[in-house]
C-alpha positions as CSV (number, residue, x, y, z in Angstrom):
1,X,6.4,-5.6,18.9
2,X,8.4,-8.0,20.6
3,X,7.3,-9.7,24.2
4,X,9.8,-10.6,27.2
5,X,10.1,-14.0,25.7
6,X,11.6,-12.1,22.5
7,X,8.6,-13.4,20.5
8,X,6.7,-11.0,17.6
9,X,3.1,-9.9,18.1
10,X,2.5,-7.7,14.9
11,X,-1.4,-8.8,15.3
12,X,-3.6,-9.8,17.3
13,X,-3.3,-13.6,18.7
14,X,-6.1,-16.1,16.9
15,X,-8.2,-16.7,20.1
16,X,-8.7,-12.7,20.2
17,X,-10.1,-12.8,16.9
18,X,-12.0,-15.3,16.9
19,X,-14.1,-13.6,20.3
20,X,-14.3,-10.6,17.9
21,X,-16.0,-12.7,15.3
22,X,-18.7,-14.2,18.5
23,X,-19.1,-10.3,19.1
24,X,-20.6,-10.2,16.0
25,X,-17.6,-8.0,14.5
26,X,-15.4,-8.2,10.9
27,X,-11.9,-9.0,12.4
28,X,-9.7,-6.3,10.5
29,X,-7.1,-9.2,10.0
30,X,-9.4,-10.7,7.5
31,X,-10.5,-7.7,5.4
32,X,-8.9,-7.7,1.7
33,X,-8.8,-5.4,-0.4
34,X,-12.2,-6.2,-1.9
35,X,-13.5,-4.8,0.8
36,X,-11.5,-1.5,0.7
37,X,-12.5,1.6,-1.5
38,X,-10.6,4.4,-2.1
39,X,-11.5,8.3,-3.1
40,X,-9.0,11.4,-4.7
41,X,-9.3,14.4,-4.0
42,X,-7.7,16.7,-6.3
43,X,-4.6,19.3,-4.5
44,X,-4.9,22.1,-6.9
45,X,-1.8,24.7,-7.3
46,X,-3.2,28.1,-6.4
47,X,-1.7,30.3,-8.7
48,X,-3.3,29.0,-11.7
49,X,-5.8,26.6,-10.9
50,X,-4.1,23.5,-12.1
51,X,-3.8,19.8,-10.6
52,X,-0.9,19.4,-8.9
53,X,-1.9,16.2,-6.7
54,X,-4.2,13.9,-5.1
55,X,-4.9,12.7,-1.9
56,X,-6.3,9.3,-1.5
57,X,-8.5,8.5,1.2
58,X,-9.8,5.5,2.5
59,X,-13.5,4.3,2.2
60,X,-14.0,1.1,3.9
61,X,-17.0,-1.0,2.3
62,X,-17.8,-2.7,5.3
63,X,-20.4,-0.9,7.3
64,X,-19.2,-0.8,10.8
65,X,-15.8,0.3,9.6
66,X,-16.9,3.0,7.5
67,X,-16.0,5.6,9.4
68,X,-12.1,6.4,8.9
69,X,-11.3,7.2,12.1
70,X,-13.0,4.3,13.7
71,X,-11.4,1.9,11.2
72,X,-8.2,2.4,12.1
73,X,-9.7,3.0,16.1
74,X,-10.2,-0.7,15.4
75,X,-7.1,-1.6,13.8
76,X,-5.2,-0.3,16.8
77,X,-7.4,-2.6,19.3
78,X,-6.4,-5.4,17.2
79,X,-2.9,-4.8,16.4
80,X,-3.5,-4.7,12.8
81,X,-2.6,-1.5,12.0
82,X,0.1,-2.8,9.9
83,X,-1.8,-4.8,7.8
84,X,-4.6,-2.4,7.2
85,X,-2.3,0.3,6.0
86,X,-0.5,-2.3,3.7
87,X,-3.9,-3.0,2.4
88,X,-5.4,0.3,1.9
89,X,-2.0,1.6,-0.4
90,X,-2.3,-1.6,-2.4
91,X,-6.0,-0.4,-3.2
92,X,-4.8,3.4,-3.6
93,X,-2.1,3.1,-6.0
94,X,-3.2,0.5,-7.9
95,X,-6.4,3.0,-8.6
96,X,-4.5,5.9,-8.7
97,X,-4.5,8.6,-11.6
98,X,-1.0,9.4,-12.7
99,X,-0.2,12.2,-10.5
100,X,1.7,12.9,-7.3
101,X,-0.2,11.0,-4.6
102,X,-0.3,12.1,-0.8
103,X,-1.4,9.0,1.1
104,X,-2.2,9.0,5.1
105,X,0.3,7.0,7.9
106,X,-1.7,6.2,11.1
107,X,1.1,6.4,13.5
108,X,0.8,2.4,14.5
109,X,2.0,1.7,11.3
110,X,5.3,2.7,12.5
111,X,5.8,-0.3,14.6
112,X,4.9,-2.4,12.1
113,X,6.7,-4.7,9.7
114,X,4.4,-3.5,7.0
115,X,5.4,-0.4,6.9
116,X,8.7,-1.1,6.1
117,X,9.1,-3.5,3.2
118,X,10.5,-2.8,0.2
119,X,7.9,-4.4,-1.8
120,X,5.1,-2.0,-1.1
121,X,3.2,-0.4,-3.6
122,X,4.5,3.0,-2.7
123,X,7.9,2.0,-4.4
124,X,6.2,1.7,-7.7
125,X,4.6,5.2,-8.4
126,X,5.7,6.7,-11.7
127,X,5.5,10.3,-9.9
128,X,5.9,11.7,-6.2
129,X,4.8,10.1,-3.4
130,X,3.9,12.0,-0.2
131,X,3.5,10.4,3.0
132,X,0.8,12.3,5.5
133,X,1.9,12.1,9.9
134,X,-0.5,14.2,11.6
135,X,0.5,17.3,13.4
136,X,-0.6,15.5,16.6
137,X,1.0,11.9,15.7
138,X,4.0,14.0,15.3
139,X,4.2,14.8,18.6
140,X,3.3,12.2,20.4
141,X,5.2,9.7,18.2
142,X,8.2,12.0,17.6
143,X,11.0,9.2,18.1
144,X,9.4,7.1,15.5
145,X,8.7,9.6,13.0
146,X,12.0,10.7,13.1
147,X,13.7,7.2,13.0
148,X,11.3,5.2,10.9
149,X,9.4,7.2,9.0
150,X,11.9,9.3,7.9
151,X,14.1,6.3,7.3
152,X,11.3,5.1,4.5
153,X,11.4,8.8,3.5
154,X,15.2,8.2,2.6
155,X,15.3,5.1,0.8
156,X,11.6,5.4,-1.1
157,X,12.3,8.9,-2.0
158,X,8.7,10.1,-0.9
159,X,8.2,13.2,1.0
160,X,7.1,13.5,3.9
161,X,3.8,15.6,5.1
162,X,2.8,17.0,8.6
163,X,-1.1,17.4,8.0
164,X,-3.7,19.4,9.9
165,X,-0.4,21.6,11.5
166,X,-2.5,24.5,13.8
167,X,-5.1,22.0,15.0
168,X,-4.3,22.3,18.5
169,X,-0.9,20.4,19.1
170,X,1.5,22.8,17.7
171,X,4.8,22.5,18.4
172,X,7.0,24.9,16.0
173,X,10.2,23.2,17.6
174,X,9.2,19.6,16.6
175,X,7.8,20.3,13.5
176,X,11.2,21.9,12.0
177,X,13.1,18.6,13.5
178,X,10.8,16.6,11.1
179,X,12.2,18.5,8.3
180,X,8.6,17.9,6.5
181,X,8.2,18.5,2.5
182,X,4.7,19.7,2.7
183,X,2.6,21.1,5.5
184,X,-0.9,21.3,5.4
185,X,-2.7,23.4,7.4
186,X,-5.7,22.8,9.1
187,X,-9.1,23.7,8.4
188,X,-9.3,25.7,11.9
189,X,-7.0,28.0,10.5
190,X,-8.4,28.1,6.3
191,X,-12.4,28.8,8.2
192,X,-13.1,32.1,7.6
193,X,-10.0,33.4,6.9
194,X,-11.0,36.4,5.1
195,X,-12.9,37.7,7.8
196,X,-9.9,37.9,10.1
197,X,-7.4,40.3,9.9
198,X,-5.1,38.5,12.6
199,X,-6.3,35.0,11.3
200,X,-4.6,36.1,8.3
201,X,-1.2,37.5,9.7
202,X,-0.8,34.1,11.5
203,X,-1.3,32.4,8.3
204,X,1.0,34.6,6.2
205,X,3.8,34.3,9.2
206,X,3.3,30.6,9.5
207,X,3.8,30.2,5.4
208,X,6.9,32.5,5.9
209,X,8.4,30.3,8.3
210,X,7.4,27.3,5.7
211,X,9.2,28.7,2.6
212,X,12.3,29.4,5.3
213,X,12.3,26.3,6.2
214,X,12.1,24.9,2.4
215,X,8.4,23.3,2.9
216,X,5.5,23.9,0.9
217,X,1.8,24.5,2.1
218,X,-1.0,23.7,1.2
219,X,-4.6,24.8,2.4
220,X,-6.9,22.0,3.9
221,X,-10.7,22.5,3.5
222,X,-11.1,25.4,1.3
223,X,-14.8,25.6,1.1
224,X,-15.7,29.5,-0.3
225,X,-14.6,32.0,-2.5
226,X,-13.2,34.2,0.1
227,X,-11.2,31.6,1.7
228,X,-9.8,30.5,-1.5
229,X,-8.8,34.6,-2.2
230,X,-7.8,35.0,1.3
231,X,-4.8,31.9,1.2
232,X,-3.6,32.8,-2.1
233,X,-3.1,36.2,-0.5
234,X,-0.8,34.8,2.1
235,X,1.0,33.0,0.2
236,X,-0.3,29.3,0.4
237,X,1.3,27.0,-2.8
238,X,-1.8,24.8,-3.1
239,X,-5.4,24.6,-1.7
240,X,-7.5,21.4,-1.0
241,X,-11.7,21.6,-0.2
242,X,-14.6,20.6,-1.9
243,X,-14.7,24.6,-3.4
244,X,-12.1,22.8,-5.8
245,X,-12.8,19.1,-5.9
246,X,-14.8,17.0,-4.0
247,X,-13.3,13.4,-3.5
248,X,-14.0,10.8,-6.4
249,X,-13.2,8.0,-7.6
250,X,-12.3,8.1,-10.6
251,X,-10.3,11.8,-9.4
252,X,-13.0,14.9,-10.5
253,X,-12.0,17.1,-12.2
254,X,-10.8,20.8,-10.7
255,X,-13.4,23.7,-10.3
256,X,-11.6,26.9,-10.5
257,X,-13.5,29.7,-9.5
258,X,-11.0,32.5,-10.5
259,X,-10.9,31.7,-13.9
260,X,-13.6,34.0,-14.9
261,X,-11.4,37.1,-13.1
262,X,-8.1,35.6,-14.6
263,X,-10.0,35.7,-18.6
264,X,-8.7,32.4,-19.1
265,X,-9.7,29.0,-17.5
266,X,-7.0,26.3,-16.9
267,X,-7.5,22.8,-18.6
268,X,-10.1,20.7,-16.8
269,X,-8.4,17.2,-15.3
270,X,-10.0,14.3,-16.0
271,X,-9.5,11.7,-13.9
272,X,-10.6,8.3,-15.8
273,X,-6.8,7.6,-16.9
274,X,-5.4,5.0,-14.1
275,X,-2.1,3.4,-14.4
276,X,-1.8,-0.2,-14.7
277,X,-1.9,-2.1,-11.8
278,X,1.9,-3.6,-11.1
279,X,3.3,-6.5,-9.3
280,X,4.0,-5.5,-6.2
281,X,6.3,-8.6,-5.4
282,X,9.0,-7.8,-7.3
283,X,11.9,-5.2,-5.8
284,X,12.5,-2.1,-6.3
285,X,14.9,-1.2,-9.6
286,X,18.7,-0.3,-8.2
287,X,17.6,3.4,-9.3
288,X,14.7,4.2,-10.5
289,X,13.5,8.0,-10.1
290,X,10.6,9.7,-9.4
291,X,9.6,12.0,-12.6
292,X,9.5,15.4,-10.8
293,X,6.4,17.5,-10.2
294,X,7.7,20.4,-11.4
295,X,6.3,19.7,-14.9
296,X,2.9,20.7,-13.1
297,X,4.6,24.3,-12.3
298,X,6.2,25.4,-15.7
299,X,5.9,29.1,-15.3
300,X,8.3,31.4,-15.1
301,X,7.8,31.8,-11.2
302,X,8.2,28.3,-10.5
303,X,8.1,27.2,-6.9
304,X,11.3,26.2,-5.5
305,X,11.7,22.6,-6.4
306,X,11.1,19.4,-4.3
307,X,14.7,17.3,-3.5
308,X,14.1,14.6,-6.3
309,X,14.3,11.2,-4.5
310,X,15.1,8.3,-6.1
311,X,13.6,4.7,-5.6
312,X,16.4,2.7,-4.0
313,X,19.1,5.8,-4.4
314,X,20.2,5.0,-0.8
């Protein structure tokens, strides 16, 4: 952010933080990572119960932060959005199993120089990374997505994700400007789907529209047996809920319920094997790729491929 003097503010000024400490508050600015956790939750492929990512989620250890929502509620009132992203996806993929990883973007983080440097751990995944804009952050930030979030897309190679699409903000015409990877639908369309006849025909037309559009989907919050049946009869790639995998760190392993109907159960993922952690001050290689997902979806009836994306192609 830059002032009418032309000066950068990309946090919060020293005299603001230190009234936040008299409050009796943990300035975000000063929160490492030792003081940030992180969980995966396992994104399972629905037509055979394997892995086919993980979603890492924040945990901060502090008490008054530990509420997601109201850490980064807190970030925002102290311009440290930035910062605190930077810090969680240090934390997450230095952690992470070696999968595809979706990882969350609070929209602030788009006016940061964080976001944008080409040193950040999200260059140094050995598989796909997905980066996660709420439906609603879509909206309301569509200039930026567009610009510099999809810019990052470009040059990182990661996809990008509109999560919790159906939660109240929809806007079809936005959404396909995006261009997104992946949507995710939102629980308040997954809850009960299999009671609801219409639910359902808005879920299969909405998946329709996906594939047309060359995006994948996958189901937020699957949390019975009938919901699980009910997606993979519209047509959802992949489900997410604690019916499959709770969040864990290390990543649990996948509970697939069909396998007793299918006669065969798929190969339970354990989640103890972490990569190395890497030095995350050194650039990216001239062109380094991504090792594609589609070694996850080796049948026959493979899923139409994600664009590969190289680090540092462009």
């Amino acid at each position: 952010m830059i002032d009418r003097r032309g000066k950068e503010h990309w946090t919060q000024s020293d005299d603001a933080v230190s009234a936040l400490v008299l409050d009796g508050k943990t300035p975000l600015r000063s929160i490492g990572t030792s003081e940030i956790g992180v969980v995966y939750q396992p994104i399972v492929d629905l037509r055979n119960g394997r892995l086919f990512a993980a979603e890492a989620l924040v945990r901060c250890k502090i008490p008054e932060h530990k509420n997601p929502e109201h850490l980064f509620a807190a970030a925002v009132r102290e311009k440290a959005s930035g910062r605190l992203g930077r810090t969680i996806r240090e934390v997450a993929f230095a952690e992470a199993p070696a999968v595809p990883l979706f990882v969350n973007v609070h929209p602030d983080e788009l006016n940061s120089r964080w976001f944008v440097r080409p040193d950040d751990p999200m260059h140094f995944h050995d598989q796909n990374v997905f980066l996660e804009i709420t439906e609603s952050a879509a909206f309301d930030h569509f200039g930026l997505v567009t610009s510099t979030l999809k810019e990052v897309c470009s040059r990182s190679g990661a996809k990008l994700v509109v999560d919790d699409f159906g939660a109240g903000y929809s806007n079809l015409k936005r959404v396909v400007d995006i261009e997104p990877a992946v949507v995710k639908l939102d629980r308040e369309l997954i809850s009960r789907l299999h009671e609801s006849a219409k639910q359902r025909i808005l879920v299969t037309h909405v998946v329709e529209l996906c594939k047309a559009l060359g995006a994948r989907v996958v189901a937020e919050g699957i949390e019975t047996l009938g919901e699980l049946k009910a997606v993979r009869d519209c047509g959802v790639h992949f489900g997410q809920g604690y019916l499959l995998a709770r969040p864990g760190n290390p990543m649990p392993s996948v509970e697939w319920p069909l396998a007793s109907s299918s006669g065969s159960r798929p190969p339970r993922h354990a989640s103890t094997k972490t990569k190395p952690s890497r030095d995350a001050g050194r650039p990216p290689p001239a062109a380094r790729s991504r090792k594609s997902d589609r070694s996850a979806l080796s049948e026959a009836d493979t899923l139409p491929p994600l664009p590969r994306g190289g680090r540092g192609s462009r």
